[in-house]
DRENLUM-368282 format. One record per residue (C-alpha): residue number from 0; residue in one letter; x, y, z. Coordinates in nm, 3 decimals. Example, Ala and Ser with C-alpha at 12.3 -4.5 7.8 and 13.67 -1.06 7.14 Angstrom:
BEGIN
<0 A <1.230 -0.450 0.780>>
<1 S <1.367 -0.106 0.714>>
//
This chain:
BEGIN
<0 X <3.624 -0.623 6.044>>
<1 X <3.357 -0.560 5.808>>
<2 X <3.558 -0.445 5.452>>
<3 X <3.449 -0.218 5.238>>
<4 X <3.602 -0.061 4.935>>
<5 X <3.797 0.248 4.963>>
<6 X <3.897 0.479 4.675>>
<7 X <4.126 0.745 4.688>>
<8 X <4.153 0.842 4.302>>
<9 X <4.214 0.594 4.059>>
<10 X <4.360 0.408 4.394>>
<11 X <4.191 0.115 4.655>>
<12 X <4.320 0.152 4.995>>
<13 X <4.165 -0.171 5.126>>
<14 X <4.132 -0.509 4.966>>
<15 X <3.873 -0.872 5.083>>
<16 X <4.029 -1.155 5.155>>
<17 X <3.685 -1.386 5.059>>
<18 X <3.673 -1.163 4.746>>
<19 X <4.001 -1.216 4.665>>
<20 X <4.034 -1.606 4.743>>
<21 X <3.704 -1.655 4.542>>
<22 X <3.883 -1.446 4.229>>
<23 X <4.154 -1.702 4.244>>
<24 X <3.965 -1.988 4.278>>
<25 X <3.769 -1.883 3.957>>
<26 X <4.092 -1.860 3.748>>
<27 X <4.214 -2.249 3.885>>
<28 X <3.844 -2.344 3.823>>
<29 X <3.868 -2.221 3.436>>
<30 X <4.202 -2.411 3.408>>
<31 X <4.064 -2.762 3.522>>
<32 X <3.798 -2.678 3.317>>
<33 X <4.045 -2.703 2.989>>
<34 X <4.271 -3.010 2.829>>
<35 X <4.616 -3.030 3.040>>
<36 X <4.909 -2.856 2.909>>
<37 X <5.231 -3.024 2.778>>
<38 X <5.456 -2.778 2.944>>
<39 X <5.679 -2.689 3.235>>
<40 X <5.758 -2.852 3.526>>
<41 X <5.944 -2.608 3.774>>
<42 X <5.840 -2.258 3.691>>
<43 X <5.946 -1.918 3.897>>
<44 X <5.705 -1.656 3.839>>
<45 X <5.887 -1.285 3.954>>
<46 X <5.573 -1.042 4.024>>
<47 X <5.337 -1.351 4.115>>
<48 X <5.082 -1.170 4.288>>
<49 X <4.840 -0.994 4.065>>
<50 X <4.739 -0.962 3.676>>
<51 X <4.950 -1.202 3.407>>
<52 X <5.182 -1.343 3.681>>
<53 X <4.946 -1.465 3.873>>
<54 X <4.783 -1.613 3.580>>
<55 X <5.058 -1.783 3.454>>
<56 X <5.136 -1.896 3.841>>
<57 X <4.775 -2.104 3.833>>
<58 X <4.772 -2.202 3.452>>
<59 X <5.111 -2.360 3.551>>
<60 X <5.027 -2.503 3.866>>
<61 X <4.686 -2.630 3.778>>
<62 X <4.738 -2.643 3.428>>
<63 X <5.069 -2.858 3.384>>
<64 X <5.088 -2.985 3.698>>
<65 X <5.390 -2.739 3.768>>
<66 X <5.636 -2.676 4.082>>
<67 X <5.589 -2.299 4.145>>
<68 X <5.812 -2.042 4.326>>
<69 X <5.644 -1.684 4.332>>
<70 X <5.797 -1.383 4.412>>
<71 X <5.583 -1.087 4.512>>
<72 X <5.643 -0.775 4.775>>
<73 X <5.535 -0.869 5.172>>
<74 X <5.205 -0.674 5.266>>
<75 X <5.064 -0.867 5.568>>
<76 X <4.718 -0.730 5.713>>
<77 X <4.695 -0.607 6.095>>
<78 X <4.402 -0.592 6.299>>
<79 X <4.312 -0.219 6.165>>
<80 X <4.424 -0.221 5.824>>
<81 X <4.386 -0.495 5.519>>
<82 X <4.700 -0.644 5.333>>
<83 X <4.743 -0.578 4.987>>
<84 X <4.514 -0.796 4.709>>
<85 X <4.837 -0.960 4.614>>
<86 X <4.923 -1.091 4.954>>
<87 X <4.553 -1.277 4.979>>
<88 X <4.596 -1.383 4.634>>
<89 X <4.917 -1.576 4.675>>
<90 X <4.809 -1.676 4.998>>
<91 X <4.504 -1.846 4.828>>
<92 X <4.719 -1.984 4.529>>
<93 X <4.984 -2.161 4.819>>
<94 X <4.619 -2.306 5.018>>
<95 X <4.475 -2.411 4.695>>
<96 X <4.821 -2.561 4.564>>
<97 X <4.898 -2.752 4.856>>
<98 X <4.545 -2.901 4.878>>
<99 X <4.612 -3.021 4.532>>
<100 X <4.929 -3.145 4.610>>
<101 X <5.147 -2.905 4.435>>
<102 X <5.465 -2.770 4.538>>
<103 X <5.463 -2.427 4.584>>
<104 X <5.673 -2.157 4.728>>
<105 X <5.663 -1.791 4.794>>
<106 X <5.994 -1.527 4.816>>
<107 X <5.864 -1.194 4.961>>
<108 X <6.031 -0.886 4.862>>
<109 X <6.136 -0.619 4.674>>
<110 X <6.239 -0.794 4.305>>
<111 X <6.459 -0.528 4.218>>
<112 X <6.708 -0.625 4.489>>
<113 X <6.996 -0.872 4.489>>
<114 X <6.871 -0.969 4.789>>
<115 X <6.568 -1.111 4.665>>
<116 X <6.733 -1.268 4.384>>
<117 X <7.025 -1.472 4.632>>
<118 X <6.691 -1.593 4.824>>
<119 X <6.488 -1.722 4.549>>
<120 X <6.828 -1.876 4.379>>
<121 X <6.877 -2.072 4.722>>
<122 X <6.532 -2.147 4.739>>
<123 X <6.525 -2.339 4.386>>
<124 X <6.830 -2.504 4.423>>
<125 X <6.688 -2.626 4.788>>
<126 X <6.347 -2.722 4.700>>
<127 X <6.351 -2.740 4.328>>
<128 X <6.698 -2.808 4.172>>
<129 X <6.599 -2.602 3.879>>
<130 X <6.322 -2.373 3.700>>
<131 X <6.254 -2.440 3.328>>
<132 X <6.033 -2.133 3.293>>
<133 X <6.057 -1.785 3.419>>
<134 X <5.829 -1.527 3.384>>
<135 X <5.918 -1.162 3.457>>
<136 X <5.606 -0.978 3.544>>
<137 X <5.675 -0.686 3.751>>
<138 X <5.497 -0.370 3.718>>
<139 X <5.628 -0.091 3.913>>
<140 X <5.631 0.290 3.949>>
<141 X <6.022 0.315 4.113>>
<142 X <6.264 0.109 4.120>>
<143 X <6.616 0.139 4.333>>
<144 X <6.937 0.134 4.118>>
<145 X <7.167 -0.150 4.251>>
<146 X <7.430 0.008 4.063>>
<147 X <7.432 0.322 4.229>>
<148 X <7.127 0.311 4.520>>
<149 X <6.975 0.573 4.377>>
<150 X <6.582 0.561 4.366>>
<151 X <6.397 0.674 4.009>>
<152 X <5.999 0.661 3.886>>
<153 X <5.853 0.589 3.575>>
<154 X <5.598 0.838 3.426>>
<155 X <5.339 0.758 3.192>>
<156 X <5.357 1.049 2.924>>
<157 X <5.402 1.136 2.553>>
<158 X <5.734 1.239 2.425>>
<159 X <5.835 1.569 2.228>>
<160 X <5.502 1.741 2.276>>
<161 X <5.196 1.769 2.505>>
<162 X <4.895 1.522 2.386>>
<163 X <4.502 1.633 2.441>>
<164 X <4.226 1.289 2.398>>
<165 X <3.913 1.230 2.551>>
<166 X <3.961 1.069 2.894>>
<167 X <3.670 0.931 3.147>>
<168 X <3.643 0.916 3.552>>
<169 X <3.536 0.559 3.553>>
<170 X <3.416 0.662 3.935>>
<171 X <3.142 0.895 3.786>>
<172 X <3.140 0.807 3.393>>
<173 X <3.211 1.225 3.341>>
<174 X <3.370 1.221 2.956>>
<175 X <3.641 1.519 2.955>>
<176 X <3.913 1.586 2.758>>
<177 X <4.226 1.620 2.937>>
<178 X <4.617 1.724 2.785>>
<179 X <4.906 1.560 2.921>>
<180 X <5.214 1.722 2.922>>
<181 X <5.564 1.572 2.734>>
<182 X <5.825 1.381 2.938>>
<183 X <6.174 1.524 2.980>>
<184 X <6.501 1.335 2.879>>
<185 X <6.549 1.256 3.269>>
<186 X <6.180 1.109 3.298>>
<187 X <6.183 0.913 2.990>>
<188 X <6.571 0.801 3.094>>
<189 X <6.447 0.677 3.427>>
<190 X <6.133 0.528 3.283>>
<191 X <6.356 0.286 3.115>>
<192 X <6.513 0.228 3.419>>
<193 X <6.278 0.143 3.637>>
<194 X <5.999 -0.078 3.337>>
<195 X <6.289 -0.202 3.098>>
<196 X <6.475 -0.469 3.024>>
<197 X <6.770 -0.464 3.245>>
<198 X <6.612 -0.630 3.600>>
<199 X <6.460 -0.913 3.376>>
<200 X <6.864 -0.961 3.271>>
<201 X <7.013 -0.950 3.580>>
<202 X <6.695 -1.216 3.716>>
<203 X <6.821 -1.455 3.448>>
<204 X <7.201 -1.378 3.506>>
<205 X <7.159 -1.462 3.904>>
<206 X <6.977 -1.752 3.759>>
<207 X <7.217 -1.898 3.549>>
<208 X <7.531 -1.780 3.804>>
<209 X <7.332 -1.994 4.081>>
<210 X <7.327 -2.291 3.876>>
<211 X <6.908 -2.294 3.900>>
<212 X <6.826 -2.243 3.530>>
<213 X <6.713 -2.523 3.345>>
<214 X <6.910 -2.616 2.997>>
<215 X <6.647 -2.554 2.729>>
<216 X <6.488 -2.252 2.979>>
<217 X <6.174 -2.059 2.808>>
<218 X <6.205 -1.701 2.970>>
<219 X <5.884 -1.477 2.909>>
<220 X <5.812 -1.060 3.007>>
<221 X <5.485 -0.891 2.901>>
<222 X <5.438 -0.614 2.671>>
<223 X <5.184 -0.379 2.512>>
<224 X <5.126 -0.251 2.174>>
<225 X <4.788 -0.159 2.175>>
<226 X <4.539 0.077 1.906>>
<227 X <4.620 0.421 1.771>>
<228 X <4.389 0.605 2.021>>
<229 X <4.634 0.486 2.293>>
<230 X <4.955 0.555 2.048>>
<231 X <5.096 0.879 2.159>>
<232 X <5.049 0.835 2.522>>
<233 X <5.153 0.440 2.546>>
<234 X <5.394 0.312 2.292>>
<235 X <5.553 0.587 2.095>>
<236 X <5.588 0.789 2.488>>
<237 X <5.776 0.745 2.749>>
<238 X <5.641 0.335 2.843>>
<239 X <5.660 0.235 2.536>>
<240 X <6.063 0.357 2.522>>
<241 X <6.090 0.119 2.824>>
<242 X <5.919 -0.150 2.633>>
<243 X <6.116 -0.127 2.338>>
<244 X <6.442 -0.182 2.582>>
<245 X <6.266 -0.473 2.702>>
<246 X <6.197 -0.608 2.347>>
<247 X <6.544 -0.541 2.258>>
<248 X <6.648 -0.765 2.628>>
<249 X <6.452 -1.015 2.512>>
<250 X <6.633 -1.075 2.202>>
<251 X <7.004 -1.031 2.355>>
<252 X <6.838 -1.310 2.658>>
<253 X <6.735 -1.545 2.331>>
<254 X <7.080 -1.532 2.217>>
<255 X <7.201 -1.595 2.524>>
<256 X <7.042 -1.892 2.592>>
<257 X <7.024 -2.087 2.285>>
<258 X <7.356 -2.223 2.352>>
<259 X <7.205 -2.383 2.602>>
<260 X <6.884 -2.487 2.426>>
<261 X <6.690 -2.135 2.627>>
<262 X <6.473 -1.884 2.454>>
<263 X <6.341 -1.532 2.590>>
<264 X <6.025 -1.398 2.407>>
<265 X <5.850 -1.060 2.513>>
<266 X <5.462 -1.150 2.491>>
<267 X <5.240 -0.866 2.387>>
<268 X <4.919 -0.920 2.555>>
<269 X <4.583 -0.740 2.517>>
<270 X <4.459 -0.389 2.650>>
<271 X <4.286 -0.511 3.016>>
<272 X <4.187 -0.360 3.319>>
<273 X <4.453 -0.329 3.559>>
<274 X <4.562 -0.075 3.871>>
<275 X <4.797 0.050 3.679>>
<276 X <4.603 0.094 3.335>>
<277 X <4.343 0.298 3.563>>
<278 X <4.567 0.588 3.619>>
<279 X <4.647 0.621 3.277>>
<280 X <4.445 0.919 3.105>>
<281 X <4.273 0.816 2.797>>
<282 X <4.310 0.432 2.868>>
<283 X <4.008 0.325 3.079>>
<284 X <3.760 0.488 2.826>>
<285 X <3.945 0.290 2.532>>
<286 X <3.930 -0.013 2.724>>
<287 X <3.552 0.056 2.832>>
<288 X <3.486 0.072 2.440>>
<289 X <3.734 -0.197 2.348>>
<290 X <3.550 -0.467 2.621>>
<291 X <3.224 -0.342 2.453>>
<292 X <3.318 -0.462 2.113>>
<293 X <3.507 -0.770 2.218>>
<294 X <3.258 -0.917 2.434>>
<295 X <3.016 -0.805 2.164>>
<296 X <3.266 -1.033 1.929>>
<297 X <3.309 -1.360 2.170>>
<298 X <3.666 -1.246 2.149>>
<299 X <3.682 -1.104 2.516>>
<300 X <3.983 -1.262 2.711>>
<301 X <4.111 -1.209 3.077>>
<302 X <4.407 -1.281 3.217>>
<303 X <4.374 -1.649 3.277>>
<304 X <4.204 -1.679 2.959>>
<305 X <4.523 -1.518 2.745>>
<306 X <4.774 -1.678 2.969>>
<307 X <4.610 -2.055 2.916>>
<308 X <4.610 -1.971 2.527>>
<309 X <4.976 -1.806 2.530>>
<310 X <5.052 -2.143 2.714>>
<311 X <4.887 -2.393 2.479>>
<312 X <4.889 -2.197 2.144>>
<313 X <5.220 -2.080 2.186>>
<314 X <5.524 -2.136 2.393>>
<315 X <5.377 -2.533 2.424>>
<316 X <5.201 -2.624 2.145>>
<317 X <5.504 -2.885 2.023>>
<318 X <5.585 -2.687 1.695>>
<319 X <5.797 -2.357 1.679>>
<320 X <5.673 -2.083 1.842>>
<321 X <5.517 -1.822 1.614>>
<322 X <5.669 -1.457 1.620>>
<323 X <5.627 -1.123 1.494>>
<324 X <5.905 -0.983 1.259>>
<325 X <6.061 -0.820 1.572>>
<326 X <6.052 -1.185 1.769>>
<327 X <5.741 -1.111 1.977>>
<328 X <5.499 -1.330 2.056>>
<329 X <5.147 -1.180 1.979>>
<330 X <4.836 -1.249 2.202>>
<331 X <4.700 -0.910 2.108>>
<332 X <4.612 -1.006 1.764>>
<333 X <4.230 -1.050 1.847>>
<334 X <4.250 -0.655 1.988>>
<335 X <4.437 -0.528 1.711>>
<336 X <4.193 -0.701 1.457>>
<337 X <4.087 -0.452 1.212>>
<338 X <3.687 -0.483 1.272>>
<339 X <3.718 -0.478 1.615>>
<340 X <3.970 -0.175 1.607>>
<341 X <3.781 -0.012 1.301>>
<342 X <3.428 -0.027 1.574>>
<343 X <3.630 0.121 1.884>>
<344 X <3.712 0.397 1.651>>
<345 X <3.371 0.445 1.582>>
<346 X <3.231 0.449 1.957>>
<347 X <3.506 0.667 2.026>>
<348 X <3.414 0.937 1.817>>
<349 X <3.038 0.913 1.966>>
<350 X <3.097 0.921 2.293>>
<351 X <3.074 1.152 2.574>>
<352 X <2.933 1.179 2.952>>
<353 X <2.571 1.126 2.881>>
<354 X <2.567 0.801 2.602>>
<355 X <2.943 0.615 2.802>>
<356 X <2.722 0.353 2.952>>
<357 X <2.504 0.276 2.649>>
<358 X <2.791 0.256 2.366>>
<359 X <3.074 0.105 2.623>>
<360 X <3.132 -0.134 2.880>>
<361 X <3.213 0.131 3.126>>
<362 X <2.989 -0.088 3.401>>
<363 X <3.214 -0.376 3.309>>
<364 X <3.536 -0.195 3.342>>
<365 X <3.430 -0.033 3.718>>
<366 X <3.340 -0.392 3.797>>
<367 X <3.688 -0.595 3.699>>
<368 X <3.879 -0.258 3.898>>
<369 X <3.671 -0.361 4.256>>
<370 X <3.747 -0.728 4.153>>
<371 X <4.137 -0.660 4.156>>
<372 X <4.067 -0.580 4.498>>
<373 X <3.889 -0.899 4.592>>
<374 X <3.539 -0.659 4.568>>
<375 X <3.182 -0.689 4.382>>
<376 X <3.279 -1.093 4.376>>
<377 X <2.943 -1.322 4.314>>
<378 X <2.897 -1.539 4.605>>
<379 X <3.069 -1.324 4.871>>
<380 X <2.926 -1.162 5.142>>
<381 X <3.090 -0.822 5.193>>
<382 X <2.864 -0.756 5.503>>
<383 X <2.991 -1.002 5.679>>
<384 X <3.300 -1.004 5.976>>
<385 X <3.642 -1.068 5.823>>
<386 X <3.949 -1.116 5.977>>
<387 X <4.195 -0.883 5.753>>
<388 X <4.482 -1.103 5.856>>
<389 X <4.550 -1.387 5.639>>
<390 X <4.890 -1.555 5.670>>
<391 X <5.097 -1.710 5.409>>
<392 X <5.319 -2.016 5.586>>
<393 X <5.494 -2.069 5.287>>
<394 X <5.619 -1.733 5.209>>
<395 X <6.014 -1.679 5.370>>
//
């Protein structure tokens, strides 16, 4: 099959398993590249596939030398159709791993369910005795209740009225402005639901229950601050209520497990470009502007890049670990610094359809969304005949 990219919306139907493998093995070849890290040495990584938790899977693996266990949902290709970028992904990290003679395993499934959780907790105490780091990185648009079955989404909107910004179609660089209506009690309710705090807890309760989780455990989730332009649509709407129950989980988890030597941290991590970031109004034209001042800076960071330097400047530098005054550790500080914010203000005024590619990165951000899906990859050959199915051995 020759595999090209797809689009439906601010959506890839089809993903490369070359372009994929090569993205991975660009992320383990920046790793080697830096000085070791002092850190852990079993580490179960829930959402392992894509973004930060794939990140942290390789800066662990290839970084300290880690036992991994990832977790991620089962999308195998067929003859017709390609898998999901997440299923070539791990299926490169578990190729690369073993060649490097790392232990590695992969739990396929929905992460919400107990299920899941009973198989990963056997898995560790089979293979692994015992994880000393979890990280929670699941990003999801519904989530089933396993108190009551029932299925809810998340929505992406501001709260108590509607919100009007400048937004861009990254597809065609048009600059519009677009108004986005205000959540309801129900939507912002199940919002919290589904991107909170409370599958991260019950993770680390099956965890402990099983008898897997290391004394002196380091628990991490991911969250996002970000600039004023983003404000009213991300943190003070309906995401950024879920992320404030998540905040507060992370402090009731570090409470938890400090009797037992543990800690939980939430990390907030930088503005990047992600599927999920793509179909948020407003958002891809303030990261288009943000990349353009960043990389302007030499302050630009991926998601290997922050993970290795949440990693070695943070949760394992041997000294305490530096928080905000709400407990959070901050790897968004070189975003929110005030030149860089104080210039993204200024392109934002500026621009509209015809100047986008001259005063932002817009190229740059169309580029990294192709590359989440294993596309516009140097040193891949996209015309050539792929076989869409790539299987995973180690995933149960």
């Amino acid at each position: 099959m020759i595999i090209k990219p797809r689009t439906r919306g601010f959506i890839c139907t089809t993903s490369h398993p070359v372009g994929c493998a090569a993205q991975v093995q660009e992320q383990i070849d920046y790793v080697l590249k830096q000085p070791g890290i002092q850190g852990p040495r079993n580490v179960l990584v829930i959402g392992a596939s894509t973004g930060y938790g794939l990140s942290a899977r390789i800066a662990a693996a290839f970084g300290a030398r880690a036992n991994t266990v990832g977790v991620y949902r089962p999308s195998q290709g067929t003859e017709k159709r390609t898998a999901s970028a997440g299923w070539y992904n791990s299926a490169a990290f578990e190729q690369a791993a073993e060649a490097a003679g790392l232990k590695s395993f992969s739990v396929t499934g929905d992460a919400f369910t107990e299920e899941t959780k009973a198989k990963t907790v056997e898995l560790i105490k089979k293979e692994l005795g015992e994880v000393d780091l979890v990280v929670y990185s699941v990003a999801s648009a519904r989530r089933t209740l396993p108190r009551t079955g029932e299925t809810v989404s998340s929505v992406l909107k501001p709260i108590g009225q509607s919100y009007t910004n400048k937004t861009v179609n990254f597809h065609t660089g048009e600059v519009t402005q677009v108004t986005i209506e205000p959540a309801t009690e129900e939507e912002v309710r199940n919002t919290v639901e589904v991107m909170g705090g409370e599958d991260w807890e019950l993770w680390i309760q099956a965890l402990s229950e099983g008898g897997v989780l290391a004394d002196n455990a380091t628990t991490i989730a991911f969250s996002y601050i970000g600039s004023e332009i983003t404000k009213a649509i991300y943190r003070d709407g309906s995401i950024g209520q879920a992320k404030d129950h998540l905040e507060d989980t992370a402090l009731k988890l570090n409470e938890a497990l400090a009797g037992r030597g543990g800690r939980a941290y939430v990390t907030v991590s930088k503005a990047l470009v992600t599927q999920s970031s793509s179909a948020i109004p407003i958002v891809p034209l303030y990261v288009s502007a943000l990349y353009k001042v960043m990389k302007e800076k030499g302050l630009h960071e991926g998601c290997i890049e922050q993970i290795y330097r949440l990693f070695t400047d943070r949760l394992y530098a041997g000294k305490d670990v530096p928080v905000d005054e709400k407990g959070r550790i901050r790897i968004d500080d070189w975003e929110l610094r005030e030149d860089v914010q104080q210039e993204v203000a200024e392109l934002w005024s500026k621009v509209d359809s015809d100047n986008i590619e001259e005063l932002t990165d817009l190229v740059g951000y169309r580029r990294e969304f192709f590359q989440l899906f294993g596309f516009e990859t140097d040193g891949v050959d996209y015309d050539a005949d792929v076989n869409p199915i790539v299987e995973n051995p180690k995933a149960i």
